[in-house]
C-alpha positions, 0 to 999 in steps of 0.5 A: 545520561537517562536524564538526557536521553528522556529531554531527547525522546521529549523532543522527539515526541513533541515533533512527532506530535506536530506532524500528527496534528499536520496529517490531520489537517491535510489529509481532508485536504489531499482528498478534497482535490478535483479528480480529472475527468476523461476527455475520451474514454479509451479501452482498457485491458485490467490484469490481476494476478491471483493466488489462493484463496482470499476472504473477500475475492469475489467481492473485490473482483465484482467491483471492477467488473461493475465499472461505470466506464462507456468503452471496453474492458478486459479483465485478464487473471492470471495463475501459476497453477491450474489447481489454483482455488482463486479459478473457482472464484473467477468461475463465480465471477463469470457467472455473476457477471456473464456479460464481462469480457474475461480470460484467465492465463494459467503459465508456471514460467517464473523469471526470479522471485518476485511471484507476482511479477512473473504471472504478470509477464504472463499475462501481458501478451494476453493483453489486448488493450493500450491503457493498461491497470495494473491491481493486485487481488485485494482491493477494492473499487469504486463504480467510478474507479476506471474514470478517475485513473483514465481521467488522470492519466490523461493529463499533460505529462502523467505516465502512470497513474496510482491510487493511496489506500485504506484497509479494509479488514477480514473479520478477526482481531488481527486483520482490524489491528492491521487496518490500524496500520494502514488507515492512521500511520501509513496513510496519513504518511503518505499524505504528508510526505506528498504535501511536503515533496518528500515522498515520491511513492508507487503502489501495487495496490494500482499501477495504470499506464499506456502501453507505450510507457510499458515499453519505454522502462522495458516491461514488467520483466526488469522487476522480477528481482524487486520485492518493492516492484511498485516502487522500482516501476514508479522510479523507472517511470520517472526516468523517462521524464513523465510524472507518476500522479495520485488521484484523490481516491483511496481504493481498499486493501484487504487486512488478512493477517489471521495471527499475529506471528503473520502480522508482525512478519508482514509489517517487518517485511514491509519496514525492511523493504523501505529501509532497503529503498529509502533509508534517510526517509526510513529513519526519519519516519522514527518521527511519526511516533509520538505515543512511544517517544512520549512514554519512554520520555514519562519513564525516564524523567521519573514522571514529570509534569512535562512528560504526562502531557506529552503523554496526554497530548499524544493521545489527543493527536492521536485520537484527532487522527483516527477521527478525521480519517474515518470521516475523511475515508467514509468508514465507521469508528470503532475500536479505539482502543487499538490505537495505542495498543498498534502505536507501541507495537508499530515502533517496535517493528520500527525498532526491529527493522534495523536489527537485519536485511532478512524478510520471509515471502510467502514462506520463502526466506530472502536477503534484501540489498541497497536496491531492493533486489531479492536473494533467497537464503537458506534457512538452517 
């Protein structure tokens, strides 16, 4: 039976081994597209809402108030709370860049768990603008970012507008381990399954649309029960017969976990929400994981020749990846290493993704349902 089950994990790892070399090829590609220029340039109203105090803030919140887009814009941030060490960095902001046109809006009103949903029904009546951008406190732009999204969402059919990205890690070990997980799994995941027609993503990283299409799926209030919001708008979108479009741009996601209890529970979160969504999809993604098929086959056949070079060959796809999305995504190499390291412990999270429906946000425990809906349990 070990026997068996070691050809079985071969295979597994011998397919898994073909999509690395897959996503190594398209990623370049998916990249290399045209991006759509604007043929107007209408005013845009950008929402953030903000929480705490994170490593790169300011920085990231600069970006979009150096946008080189020739009509308004308005950037509008929101908290809960009037205490919020996230309203000293905007104060900064304001300071660095006094000719931007900034409001903050302070409202403890929450309407269910999602925190984030909540401070941004808010802010919406704030809004003053048609295109609405919708981004989380965490990324980071280009100069050309408000181009590329407008550009794109004026294309025939589109009503909303996402953006991949990449991580870009705090300093630390923890957060460079994280960036592994976006840059060469989540990433090129993503890439594949868009070239294969099998992914239909949304992200919160950037959600842009016109007012209208806000309208027409009921605002961003129906999502305060989602833990996987972006995916629910981009879905509700959908239904309204227009498409959900992803420029070739990869905006920054901030790597922040500072330990590795807080890493690990991020990615299980993040599992879980996409087993909770898409399961068959979930499932399949076992697939992508060629290194821990490749060594519990070596286990199981006792070493045989065939099992060392899938080992060996997973290495190399492995290594083929992390090179070509670095030089794809213009950042340095580095840390080599880490990959193997976050290829055996990313399939464990994979692993224990099925062992429970239980996430922990923010230091809130919830249940998660066939939908993607939140219930918070009680903790004994």
């Amino acid at each position: 039976m070990l026997t068996w089950i070691g050809y079985a994990c071969g295979l597994c790892a011998a397919f898994a081994v073909c999509y690395t070399v897959a996503a190594t090829v398209l990623l370049p590609r998916f990249f290399a597209r045209p991006r759509a220029a604007p043929t107007q340039y209408p005013a845009v109203t950008v929402l953030k809402p903000l929480h705490g105090h994170e490593y790169a803030l300011l920085e990231n919140l600069e970006g979009f108030c150096a946008q080189d887009y020739p009509a308004p814009v308005q950037f509008l941030f929101g908290v809960h709370d009037r205490n919020d060490p996230a309203l000293k960095t905007v104060e900064a902001l304001r300071a660095l860049h006094p000719q931007a046109d900034i409001a903050v809006v302070i409202d403890s009103r929450l309407y269910g768990p999602n925190r984030k949903i909540s401070n941004t029904v808010n802010m919406l009546p704030h809004a003053r603008h048609d295109v609405l951008v919708f981004a989380d406190s965490d990324v980071g732009v280009s100069a050309h970012y408000l181009r590329d999204v407008v550009g794109e969402l004026q294309r025939p059919g589109v009503g909303l507008v996402t953006c991949a990205y990449r991580g870009q890690p705090d300093p630390g070990f923890w957060p460079r381990l994280s960036a592994n997980a976006t840059n060469y799994q989540f990433l090129p995941g993503v890439v594949v399954g868009l070239a294969l027609g099998l992914a239909k993503p949304c992200f919160g990283q950037t959600i842009a649309m016109r007012r209208d299409t806000l309208e027409a799926i009921g605002g961003y209030l129906p999502f305060a029960h989602h833990l996987a919001e972006d995916h629910a708008i981009g879905e509700a979108v959908r239904a309204t017969g227009q498409t959900v479009a992803i420029p070739p741009v990869a905006v920054t996601h901030a790597c922040a976990e500072t330990t590795f209890g807080q890493l690990v529970s991020h990615e299980l979160r993040w599992s879980r929400t996409i087993r909770a969504v898409d399961p068959a999809g979930h499932l399949g993604s076992a697939l992508t994981h060629p290194l821990p098929f490749a060594l519990v086959a070596l286990a199981l056949a006792g070493g045989a020749a065939w099992s060392w070079a899938l080992v060996a060959a997973a290495l190399v796809v492995r290594l083929a990846l992390k090179l070509q999305a670095d030089r794809t995504l213009r950042q340095p190499c580095r840390d080599l290493w880490l990959l193997p390291l976050w290829d055996i412990l990313s399939f464990a999270i994979f692993a224990a993704s099925f062992g429970s429906t239980r996430v922990i946000w923010r230091g809130v425990s919830f249940e998660v349902d066939g939908k993607g809906l939140l219930y918070p349990v009680q903790d004994k």
